[in-house]
N, C-alpha and C positions, 0 to 999 in steps of 0.2 A: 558662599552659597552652597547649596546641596546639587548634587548632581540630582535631575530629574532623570536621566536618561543611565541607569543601572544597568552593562548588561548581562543576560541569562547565563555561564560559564556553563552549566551541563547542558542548554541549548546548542551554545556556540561549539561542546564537544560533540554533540550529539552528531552535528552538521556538518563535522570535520570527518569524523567516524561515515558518515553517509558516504562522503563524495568518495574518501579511500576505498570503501565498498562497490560504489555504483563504478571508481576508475578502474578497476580490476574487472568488472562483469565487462566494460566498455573495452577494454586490452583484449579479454577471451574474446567477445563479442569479434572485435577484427580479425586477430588471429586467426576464428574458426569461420567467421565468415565470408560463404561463396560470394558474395554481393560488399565487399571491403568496401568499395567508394561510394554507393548507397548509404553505408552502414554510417564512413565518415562525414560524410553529409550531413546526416539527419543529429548525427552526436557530437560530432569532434568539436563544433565551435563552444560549447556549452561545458566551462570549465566545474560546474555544478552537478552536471550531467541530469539536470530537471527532466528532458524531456525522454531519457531512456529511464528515468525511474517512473514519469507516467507509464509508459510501454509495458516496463515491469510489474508495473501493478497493473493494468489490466489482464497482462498477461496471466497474473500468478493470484488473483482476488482471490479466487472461487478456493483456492486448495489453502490458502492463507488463513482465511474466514472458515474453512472446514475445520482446521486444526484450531484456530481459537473456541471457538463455540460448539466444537462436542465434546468437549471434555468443562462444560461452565457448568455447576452446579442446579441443581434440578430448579432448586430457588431462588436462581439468579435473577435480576428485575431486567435482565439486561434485551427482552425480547419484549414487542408490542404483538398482539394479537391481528392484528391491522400487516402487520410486517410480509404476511406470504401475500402473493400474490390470490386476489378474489376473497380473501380473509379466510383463507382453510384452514389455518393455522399449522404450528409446526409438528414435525413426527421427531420426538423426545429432544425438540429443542435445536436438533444437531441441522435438518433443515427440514424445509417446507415439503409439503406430502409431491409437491409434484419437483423436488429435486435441487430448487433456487436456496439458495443463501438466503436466510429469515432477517435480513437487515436492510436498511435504508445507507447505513456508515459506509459500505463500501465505493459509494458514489461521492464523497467527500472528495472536493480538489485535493488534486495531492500537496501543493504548498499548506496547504492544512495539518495533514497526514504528519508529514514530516517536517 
């Protein structure tokens, strides 16, 4: 019979690649941090490290989303008019006239995301 269940190998690197990344911010993270048993707490059980890569990405969206989308071509389809807040729309796409990220994607769960 055919395997139904194929799996992704650049997923599976992608997600290996991840946690090496998130296990090193999570190392500095202790290391530098005043608050170590907090820190292990809220991270250490979590061999994936999901829930300091949510933290991460709240923490880091806005300057993330900066660096994607001001440098996206004038023509890109990739913005709704609908996207800033009150429908002001955006100042040369990079963001919205009063400052916010012109996207709805940064509120994507991050099991999504990654």
């Amino acid at each position: 019979g055919k395997d139904l269940y194929i799996r992704n190998k650049k997923k599976d690197k992608l997600q290996d690649n991840l946690k090496k990344i998130f296990g090193i911010i999570y190392g500095e993270l202790i290391k530098n941090n005043i608050n170590e048993e907090e820190a292990k707490e809220r991270y250490g059980s979590d061999e994936n490290y999901f829930q300091l890569r949510e933290d991460w990405w709240e923490e880091n969206r806005q300057q993330v989303w900066k660096a994607l989308i001001c440098h996206a071509p004038t023509d890109a389809k990739y913005f709704r008019t609908t996207a800033c807040n009150g429908g002001k729309g955006t100042n040369g796409q990079c963001h919205c006239i009063g400052g916010e990220v012109p996207t709805y994607f940064d509120y994507v769960p991050q099991y999504l995301r990654w």
